[in-house]
C-alpha positions as CSV (number, residue, x, y, z in Angstrom):
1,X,3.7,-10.5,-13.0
2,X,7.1,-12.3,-13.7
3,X,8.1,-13.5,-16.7
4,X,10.5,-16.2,-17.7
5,X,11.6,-17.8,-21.2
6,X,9.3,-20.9,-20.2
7,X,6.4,-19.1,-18.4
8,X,4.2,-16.1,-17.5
9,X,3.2,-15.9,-13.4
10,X,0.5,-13.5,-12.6
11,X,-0.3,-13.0,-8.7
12,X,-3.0,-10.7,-7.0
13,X,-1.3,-7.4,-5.0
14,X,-3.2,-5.2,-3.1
15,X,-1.9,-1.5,-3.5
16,X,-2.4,-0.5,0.0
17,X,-0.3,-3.1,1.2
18,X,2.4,-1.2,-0.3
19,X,3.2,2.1,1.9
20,X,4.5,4.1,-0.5
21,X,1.1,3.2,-2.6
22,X,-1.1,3.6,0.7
23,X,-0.3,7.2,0.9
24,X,-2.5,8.1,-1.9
25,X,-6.0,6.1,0.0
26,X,-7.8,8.7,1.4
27,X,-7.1,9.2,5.4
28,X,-10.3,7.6,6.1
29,X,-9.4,4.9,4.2
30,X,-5.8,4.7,5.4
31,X,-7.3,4.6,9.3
32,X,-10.0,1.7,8.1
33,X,-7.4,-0.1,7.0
34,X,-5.1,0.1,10.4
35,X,-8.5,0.1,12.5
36,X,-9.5,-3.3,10.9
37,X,-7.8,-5.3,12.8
38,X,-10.8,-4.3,15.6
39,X,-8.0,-3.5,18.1
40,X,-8.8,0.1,20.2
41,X,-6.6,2.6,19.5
42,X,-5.9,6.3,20.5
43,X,-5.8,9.1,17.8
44,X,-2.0,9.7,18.9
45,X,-1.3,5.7,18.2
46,X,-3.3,6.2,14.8
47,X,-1.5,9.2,14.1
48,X,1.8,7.9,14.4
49,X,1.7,4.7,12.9
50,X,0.0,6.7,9.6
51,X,2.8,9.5,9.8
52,X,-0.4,12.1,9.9
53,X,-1.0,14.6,12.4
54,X,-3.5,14.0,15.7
55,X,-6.1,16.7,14.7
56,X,-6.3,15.4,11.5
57,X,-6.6,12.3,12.7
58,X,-9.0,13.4,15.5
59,X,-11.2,15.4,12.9
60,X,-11.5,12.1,11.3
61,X,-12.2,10.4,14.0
62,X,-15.0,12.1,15.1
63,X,-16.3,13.1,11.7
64,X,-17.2,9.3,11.1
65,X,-18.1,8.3,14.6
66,X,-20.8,6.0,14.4
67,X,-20.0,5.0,10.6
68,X,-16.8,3.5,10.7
69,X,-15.7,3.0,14.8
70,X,-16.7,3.5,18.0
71,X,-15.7,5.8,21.0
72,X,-14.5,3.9,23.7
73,X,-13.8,5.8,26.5
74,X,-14.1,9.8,26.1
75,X,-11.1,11.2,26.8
76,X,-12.1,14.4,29.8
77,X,-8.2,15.8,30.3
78,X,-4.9,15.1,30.8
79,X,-3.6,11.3,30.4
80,X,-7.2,10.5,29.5
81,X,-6.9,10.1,25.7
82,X,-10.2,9.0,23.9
83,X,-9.6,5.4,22.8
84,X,-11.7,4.1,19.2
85,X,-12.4,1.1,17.9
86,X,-14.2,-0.4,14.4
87,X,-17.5,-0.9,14.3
């Protein structure tokens, strides 16, 4: 909202647009939101574009496998990270 000595301006603002307002989403949330742009993504990209650790992240991850996004391409061992994507 801005106000002048002439006028009143009222615009729409989404919260979690605002990082330091994002961190209080949910994780789930917060990945939804950085998921939604239905690029794949590993849980180390997630995790370190959200500042949150990768089993978090992971537990998330597989937790709402199915519900949310999608598994990719199962990670099986070293350099084969497990890529997700939204539903």
């Amino acid at each position: 909202m801005t106000i002048t000595d002439q006028s009143a301006r009222f615009e729409s603002f989404d919260p979690a647009e605002e990082p330091e307002l994002a961190r209080g989403l949910s994780l789930v949330e917060r990945i939804k939101r950085f998921m939604a742009d239905h690029e794949s993504r590993t849980v180390q990209t997630i995790a370190e574009a959200l500042g949150v650790d990768t089993e978090t992240v992971g537990r998330i991850m597989r937790r709402y496998k199915g519900k949310y996004w999608l598994c990719l391409k199962a990670g099986g061992g070293r350099g084969q990270e497990t890529t997700w994507a939204t539903i």
